[in-house]
C-alpha positions as CSV (number, residue, x, y, z in Angstrom):
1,X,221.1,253.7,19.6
2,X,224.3,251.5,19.6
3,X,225.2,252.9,23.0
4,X,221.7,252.2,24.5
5,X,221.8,249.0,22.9
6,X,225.3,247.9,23.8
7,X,225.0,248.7,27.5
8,X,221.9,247.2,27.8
9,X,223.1,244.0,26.8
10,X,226.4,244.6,28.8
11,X,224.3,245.6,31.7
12,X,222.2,242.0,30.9
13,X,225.4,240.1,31.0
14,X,226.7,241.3,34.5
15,X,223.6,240.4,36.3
16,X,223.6,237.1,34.8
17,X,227.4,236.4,35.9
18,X,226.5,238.0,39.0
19,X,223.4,235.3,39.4
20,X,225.7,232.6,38.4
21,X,227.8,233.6,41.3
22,X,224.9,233.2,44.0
23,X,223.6,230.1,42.0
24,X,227.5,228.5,42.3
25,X,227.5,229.0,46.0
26,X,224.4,227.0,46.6
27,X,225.1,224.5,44.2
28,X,228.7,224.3,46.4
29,X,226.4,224.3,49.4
30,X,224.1,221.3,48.3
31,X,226.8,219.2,47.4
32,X,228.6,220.0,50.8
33,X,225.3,219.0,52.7
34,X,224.4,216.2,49.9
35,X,220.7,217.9,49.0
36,X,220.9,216.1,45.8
37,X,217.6,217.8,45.0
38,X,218.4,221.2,45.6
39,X,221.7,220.4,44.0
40,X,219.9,219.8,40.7
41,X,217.6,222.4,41.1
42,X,220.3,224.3,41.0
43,X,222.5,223.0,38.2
44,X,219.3,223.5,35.7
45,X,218.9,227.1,36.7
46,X,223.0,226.9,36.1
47,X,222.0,225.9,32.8
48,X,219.6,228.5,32.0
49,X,222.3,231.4,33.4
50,X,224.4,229.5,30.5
51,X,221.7,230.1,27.8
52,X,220.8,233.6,28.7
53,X,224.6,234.3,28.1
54,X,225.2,232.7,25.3
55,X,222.0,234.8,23.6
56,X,223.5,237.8,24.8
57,X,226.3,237.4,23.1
58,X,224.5,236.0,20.5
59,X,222.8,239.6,20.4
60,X,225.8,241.5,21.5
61,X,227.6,239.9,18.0
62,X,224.6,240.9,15.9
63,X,225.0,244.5,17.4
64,X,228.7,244.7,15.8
65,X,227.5,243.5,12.7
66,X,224.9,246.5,12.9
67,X,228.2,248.9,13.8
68,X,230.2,247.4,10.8
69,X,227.3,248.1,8.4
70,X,226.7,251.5,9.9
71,X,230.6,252.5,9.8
72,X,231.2,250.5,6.4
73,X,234.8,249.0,7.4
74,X,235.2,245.3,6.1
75,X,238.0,244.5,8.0
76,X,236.2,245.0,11.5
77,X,234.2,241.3,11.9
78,X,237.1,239.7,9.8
79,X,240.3,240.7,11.6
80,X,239.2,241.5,15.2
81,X,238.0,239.5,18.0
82,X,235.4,240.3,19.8
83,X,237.1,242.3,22.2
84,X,238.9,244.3,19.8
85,X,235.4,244.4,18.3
86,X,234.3,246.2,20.8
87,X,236.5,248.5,21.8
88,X,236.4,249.7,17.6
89,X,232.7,250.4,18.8
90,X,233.5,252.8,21.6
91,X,236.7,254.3,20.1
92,X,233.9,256.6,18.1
93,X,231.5,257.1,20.7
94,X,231.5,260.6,23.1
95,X,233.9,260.0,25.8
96,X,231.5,260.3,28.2
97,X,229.5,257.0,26.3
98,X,232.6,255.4,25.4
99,X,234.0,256.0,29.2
100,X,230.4,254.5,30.7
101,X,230.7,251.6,28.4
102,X,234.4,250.3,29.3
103,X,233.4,250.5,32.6
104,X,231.0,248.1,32.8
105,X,232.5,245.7,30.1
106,X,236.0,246.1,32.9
107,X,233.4,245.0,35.6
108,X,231.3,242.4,33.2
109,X,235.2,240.8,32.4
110,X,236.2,240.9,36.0
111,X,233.2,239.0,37.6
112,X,233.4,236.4,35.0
């Protein structure tokens, strides 16, 4: 369940950054062509990319809370951030989970 879960929201992420991306380039556009309209069309889907994020993290940090209560270690909210969170998460996975996973948290850190 914690695999699912975490690459779901992982998966999630990605495709928000990755719509952020297209949404930048026509907000870039707009202003370059001064369609102040379409440029604020665009700026409050910007905004909504931004939401969506922050509530998948928002999930994402309720999921390691979930691992910590599952695992019982008290040190793993308090001392970690929430990369090292995470990679305490797949360091007990199967490799083939735990490989899956830092893939596409690699990819989800590289397109942001």
């Amino acid at each position: 369940m914690i695999y699912e879960k975490c690459r779901d929201i992982l998966l999630r992420e990605c495709a928000q950054i990755q719509e952020a991306a297209v949404i930048q380039d026509k907000i870039s556009e707009a202003v370059t062509n001064r369609e102040w309209a379409v440029f604020e069309n665009n700026l409050s889907a910007m905004n909504a990319i931004e939401n969506s994020i922050v509530s998948l993290e928002d999930e994402r940090d309720q999921l390691f809370k979930v691992f910590e209560t599952i695992v019982h270690q008290r040190s793993f909210s308090n001392n970690l951030d929430s990369k090292g969170r995470f990679y305490t998460l797949v360091s007990i996975l199967p490799e083939n989970q735990r490989s899956d996973l830092t893939a596409i948290y690699r990819s989800l850190k590289m397109e942001s």
